[in-house]
Every structure is written in structure tokens, then in C-alpha cells.
N, C-alpha and C positions, 0 to 999 in steps of 0.2 A: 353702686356709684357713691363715692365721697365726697361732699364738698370741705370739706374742713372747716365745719360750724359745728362748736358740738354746744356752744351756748348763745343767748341771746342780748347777754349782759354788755359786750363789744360792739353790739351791731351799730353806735353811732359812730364807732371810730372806723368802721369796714369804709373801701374806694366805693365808686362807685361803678355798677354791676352791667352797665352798658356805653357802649359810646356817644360822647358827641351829650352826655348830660350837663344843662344849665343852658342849652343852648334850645329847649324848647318854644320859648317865645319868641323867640326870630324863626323856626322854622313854622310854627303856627299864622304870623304875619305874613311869610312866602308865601303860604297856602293861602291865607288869605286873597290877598293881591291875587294869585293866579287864578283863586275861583273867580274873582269879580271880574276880569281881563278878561275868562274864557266865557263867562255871562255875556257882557258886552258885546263881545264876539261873534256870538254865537245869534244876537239880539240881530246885530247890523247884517251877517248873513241871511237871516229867515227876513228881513225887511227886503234885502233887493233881490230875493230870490221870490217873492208874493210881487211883488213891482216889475220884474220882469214876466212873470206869469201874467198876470194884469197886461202889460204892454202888447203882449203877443196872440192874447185869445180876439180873434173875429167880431164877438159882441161882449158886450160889457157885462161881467160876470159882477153878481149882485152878494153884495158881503151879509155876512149873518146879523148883522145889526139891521139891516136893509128889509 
């Protein structure tokens, strides 16, 4: 396999070697935002889903701080 580098003396004039380069910081930002969305998320699920559990057991189940 070739790539057609036989020196290293060009290499700040070569393109660049994948897609969608310079556009790192906006998609680290996406990721961002999406991790903390799916945090939230995920927060407000486990809250009404222990609230509903709570609601529905017979006797009052005693929490680990308790």
C-alpha cells in the first residue's frame, strides 16, 4: 500500500486527512448538551419512577437515610 508521502517536509501544505475537520468544537458542544439532556433525563425518570413506587406499596417503605 501507497500513500504518496515519500517526505515530510510538505506535510503543512497536505488537505486535511478526514471529514467534517474544524468542525470539532460544535460537535463536542452537541455532545455536550446531549449528555446533560440525557442526565436530566434520566434524573426526572428514576424521581417519578421511586414516587410511583412509594405511592403504591401498602406500608411506608423506609428510605436509607431513615
Amino acid at each position: 500500500m501507497n500513500t504518496g508521502i515519500t517526505s515530510l517536509a510538505k506535510l503543512p501544505e497536505m488537505a486535511e486527512v478526514y471529514p467534517f475537520a474544524g468542525y470539532e468544537p460544535l460537535f463536542s458542544i452537541i455532545a455536550l448538551v446531549f449528555f446533560v439532556a440525557f442526565i436530566f433525563k434520566q434524573i426526572a425518570m428514576d424521581k417519578a419512577f421511586h414516587e410511583e413506587m412509594i405511592d403504591h406499596t401498602p406500608e411506608a417503605i423506609a428510605t436509607p437515610a431513615e
